[in-house]
C-alpha positions in Angstrom: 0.0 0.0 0.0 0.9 3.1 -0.9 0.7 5.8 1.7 1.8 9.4 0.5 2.8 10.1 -3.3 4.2 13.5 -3.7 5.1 14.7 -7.0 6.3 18.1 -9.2 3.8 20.3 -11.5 6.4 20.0 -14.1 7.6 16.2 -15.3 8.2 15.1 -19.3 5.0 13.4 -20.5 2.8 14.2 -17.9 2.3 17.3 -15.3 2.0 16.7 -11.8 -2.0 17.4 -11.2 -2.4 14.7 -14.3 -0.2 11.4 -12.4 -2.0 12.9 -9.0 -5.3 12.7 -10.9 -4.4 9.3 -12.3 -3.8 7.9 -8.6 -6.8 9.6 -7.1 -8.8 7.2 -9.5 -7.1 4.1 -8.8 -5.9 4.6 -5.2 -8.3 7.1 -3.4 -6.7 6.2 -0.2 -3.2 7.5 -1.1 -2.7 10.8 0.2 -1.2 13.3 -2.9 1.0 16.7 -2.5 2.5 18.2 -5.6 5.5 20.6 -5.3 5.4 23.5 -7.9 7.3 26.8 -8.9 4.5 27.9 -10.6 1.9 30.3 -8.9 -1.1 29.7 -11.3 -3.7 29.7 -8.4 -6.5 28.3 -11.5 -3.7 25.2 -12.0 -3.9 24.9 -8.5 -7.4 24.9 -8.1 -7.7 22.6 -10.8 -4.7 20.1 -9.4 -6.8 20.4 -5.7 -10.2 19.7 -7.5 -9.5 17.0 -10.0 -7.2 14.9 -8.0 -7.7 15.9 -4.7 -4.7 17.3 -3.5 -4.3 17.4 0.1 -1.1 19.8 -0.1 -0.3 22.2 -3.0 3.5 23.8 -1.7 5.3 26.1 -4.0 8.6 25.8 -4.0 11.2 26.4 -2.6 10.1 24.6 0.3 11.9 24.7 3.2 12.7 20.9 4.0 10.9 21.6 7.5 7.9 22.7 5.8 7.8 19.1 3.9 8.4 17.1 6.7 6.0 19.0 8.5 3.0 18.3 5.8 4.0 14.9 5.5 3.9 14.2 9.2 0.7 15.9 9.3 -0.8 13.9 6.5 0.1 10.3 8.2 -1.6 11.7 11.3 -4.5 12.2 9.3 -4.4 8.9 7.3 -4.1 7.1 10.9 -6.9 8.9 12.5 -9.1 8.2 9.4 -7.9 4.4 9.5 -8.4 4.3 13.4 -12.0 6.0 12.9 -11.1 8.4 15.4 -13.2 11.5 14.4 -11.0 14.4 12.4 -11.1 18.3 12.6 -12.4 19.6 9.0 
């Protein structure tokens, strides 16, 4: 099982928000971030909406900003596996 798959905007052959949207479909469960240098709030909105993107960072990002999100987003996975009620 994949957990947490967290991915550029900008890849050859496919963008970021596509492979996200891709996983969304065949692995709701897996929690997706993309990483961009792009500010296009519409790509974002798009990338949040069609694959439902639980982080959108622009980068640079600090590396304690990443390991924060992705500590946040196991807790989150856990607590939603555990059935324990989550803060929305």
């Amino acid at each position: 099982m994949i957990d947490i798959i967290v991915s550029d905007e900008r890849m050859p052959g496919i963008s970021g928000a596509g492979l996200l949207t891709r996983v969304c479909r065949a692995y709701p469960d897996t929690i997706r971030i993309i990483l961009t240098g792009q500010t296009d709030i519409t790509a974002a909105i798009q990338a949040i909406n069609e694959g439902e993107i639980y982080r959108f960072l622009t980068k640079p990002v600090a590396a304690t900003d990443l390991a924060r999100t992705l500590h946040e987003a196991l807790s989150l996975k856990k607590m939603t596996e555990d059935g324990s009620p989550t803060l929305v």
